[in-house]
N, C-alpha and C positions, 0 to 999 in steps of 0.2 A: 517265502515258503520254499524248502527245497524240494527236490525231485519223490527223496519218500513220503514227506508228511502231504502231497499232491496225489501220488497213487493212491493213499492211505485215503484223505477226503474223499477222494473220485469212488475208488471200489467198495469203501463203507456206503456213502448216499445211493450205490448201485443194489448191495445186501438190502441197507433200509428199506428203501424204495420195493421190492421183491417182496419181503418176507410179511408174514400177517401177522397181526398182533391181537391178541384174545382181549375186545371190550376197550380197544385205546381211547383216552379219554384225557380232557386236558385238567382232570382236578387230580390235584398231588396227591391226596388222600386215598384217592382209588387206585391211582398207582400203583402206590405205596403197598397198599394190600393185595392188590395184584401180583407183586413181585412176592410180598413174602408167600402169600400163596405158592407161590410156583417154585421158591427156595426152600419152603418145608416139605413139596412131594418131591425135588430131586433129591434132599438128604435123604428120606427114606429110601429112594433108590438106590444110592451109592452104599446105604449101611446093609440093606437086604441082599447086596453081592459082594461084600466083603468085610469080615470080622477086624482084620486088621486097621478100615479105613475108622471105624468106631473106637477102638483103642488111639489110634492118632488122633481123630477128632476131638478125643476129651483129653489130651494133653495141649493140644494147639493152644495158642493166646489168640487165636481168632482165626476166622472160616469164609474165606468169601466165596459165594456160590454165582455161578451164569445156569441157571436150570434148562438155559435154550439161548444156545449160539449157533448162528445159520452164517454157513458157508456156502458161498454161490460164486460162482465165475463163469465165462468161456475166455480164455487168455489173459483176462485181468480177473483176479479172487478177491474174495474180501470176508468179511468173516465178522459181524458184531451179536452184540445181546447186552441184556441188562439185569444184574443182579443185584445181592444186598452182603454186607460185610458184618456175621454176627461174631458177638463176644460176650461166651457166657450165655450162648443160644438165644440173647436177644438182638435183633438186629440193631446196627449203631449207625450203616450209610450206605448209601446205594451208590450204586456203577455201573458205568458202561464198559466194554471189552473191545475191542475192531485190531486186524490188524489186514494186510495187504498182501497179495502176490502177484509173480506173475510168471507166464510159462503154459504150457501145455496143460489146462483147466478146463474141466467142459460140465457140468452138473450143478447139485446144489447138495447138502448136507444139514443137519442139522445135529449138536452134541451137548451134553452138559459138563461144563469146567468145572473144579473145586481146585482151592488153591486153599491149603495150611500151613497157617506162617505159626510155627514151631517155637518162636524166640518172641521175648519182646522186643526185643532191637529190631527183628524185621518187619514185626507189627508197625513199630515205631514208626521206621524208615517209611513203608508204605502211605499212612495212615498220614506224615506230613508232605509227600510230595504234591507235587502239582502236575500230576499225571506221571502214571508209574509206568517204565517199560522193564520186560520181563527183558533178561540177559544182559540191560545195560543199567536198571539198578535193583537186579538181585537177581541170583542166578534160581532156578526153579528147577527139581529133579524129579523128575514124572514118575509115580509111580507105577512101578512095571510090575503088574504080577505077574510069578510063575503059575505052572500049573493047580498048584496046591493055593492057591489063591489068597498069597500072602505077600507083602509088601519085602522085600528084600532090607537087610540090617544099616546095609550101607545109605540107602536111602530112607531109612526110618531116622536116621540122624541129621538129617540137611535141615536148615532154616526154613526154607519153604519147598513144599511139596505141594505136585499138584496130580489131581485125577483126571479123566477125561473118560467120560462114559455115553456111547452112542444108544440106539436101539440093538445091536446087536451085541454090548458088552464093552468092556474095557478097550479102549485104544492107549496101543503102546508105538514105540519110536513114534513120537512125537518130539518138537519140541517150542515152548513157548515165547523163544528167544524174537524180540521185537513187535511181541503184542504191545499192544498200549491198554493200559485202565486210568480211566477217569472216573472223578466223583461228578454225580449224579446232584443237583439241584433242584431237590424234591423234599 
């Protein structure tokens, strides 16, 4: 194991460990519905503050939602949650999200990811790896709204886009490079 997928272990089992979970249970079933529960009230979130993410949404070949990713640190970060990947607004797999840092950290956070894979080829690519890292195999371009709260041309065109909506709104300069997503065996 190298040094990153060791931080990565260490400061995910740190978030898990931390963060609460609505009704955890070990039957798949309830899971299951647990997550799409909480992946149909973040979509409504993200469509009620912005028109353009609904016009993307219904061209995407698929949508994977984290309705709740909690970042926690003090000098090691960490950052997981667990969503579900629809197509065709039914869901088809769930996943988990974690990724690691480190540096001058002290709080915790919590946000909701959307990630719109644009193409089938990036569907594709996703949907057969064995755990997907955002930057090293697809590049992801956040979408930044302007004031007028519309998704920029340049980035309406990329393969995969993603959103990032906190409780106080969009979060911009971000970037997803070295997240990891895995499927979920549920």
């Amino acid at each position: 194991m190298n040094r990153r997928d060791l931080l990565l272990a260490s400061a995910t089992s740190l978030v898990a460990g931390c963060s609460t979970s609505t009704g955890g249970t070990a039957d798949p079933n309830a899971k299951r519905r647990e997550i799409d529960a909480s992946v149909d009230h973040a979509q409504s979130q993200l469509f009620s503050q912005s028109a353009d993410a609904i016009e993307l949404a219904a061209k995407a070949k698929g949508i994977l939602v984290f309705p709740k990713v909690v970042s926690a640190g003090f000098l090691l970060g960490a950052s997981y949650g667990q969503g579900a990947l629809r197509k065709g607004g039914v869901t088809s797999a769930y996943y988990s999200i974690g990724s690691a840092s480190a540096g001058l950290l002290a709080g915790a956070q919590s946000k909701a990811v959307y990630l719109l894979f644009m193409t089938q080829e990036s569907l594709q690519k996703f949907e057969s790896s064995q755990g997907w890292t955002a930057g090293a195999d697809a590049s992801v371009a956040v979408a930044s709204l302007g004031a007028d709260a519309h998704v920029s041309t340049q980035t309406a065109k990329q393969a995969v886009i993603g959103f990032v909506l906190s409780g106080s709104g969009f979060m911009a300069n971000l970037s997803f490079d070295g997240t990891k997503i895995n499927r979920l065996d549920l």
